[in-house]
N, C-alpha and C positions, 0 to 999 in steps of 0.2 A: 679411753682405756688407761686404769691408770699404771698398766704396766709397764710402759711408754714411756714413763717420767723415767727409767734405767736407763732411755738411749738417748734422749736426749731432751735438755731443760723446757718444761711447759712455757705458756708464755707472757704469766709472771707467777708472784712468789703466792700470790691468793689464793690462785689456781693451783697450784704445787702442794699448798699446803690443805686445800679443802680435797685433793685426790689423796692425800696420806690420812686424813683425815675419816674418809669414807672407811679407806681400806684397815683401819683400827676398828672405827665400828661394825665391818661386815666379819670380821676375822674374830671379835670376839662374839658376834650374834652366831655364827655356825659355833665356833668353841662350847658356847653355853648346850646349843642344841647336839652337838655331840656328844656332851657330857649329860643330858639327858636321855642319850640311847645307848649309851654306858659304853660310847664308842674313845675310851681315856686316851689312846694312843692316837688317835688324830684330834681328838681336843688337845692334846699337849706340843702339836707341832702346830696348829692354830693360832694356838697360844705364844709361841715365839715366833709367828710369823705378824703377829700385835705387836711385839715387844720389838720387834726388829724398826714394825712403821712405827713406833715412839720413837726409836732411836733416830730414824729418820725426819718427824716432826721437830725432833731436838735442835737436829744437827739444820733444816731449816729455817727454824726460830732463830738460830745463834750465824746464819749467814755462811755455814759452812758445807751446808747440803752441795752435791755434784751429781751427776746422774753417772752409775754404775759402771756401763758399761760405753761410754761417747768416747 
């Protein structure tokens, strides 16, 4: 589950980054399909919650990812 990477760190960076990674591609695959049922206001929180798991892809490319809440 990769909502679990917020309590505490998976158990390597592979793994961490291929669970931020899912979580970009399922948040923009609903986004799209939201926006196909002309539902704009949940593709648009969809949509920053992609841009959030970038930020967090980033921030574990560059070695500085933490989990949220540990």
């Amino acid at each position: 589950m990769s909502g679990a990477r917020h309590f505490s760190k998976p158990a390597s960076d592979d793994q961490l980054k291929a669970e931020i990674r899912a979580d970009i591609s399922a948040a923009r695959g609903a986004q799209r399909d939201l926006q196909q049922a002309g539902q704009y206001g949940a593709a648009a929180r969809m949509g920053q919650a992609a841009d959030e798991a970038l930020d967090e892809l980033n921030a574990a490319n560059n070695g500085t990812w933490r989990p949220k809440h540990a």
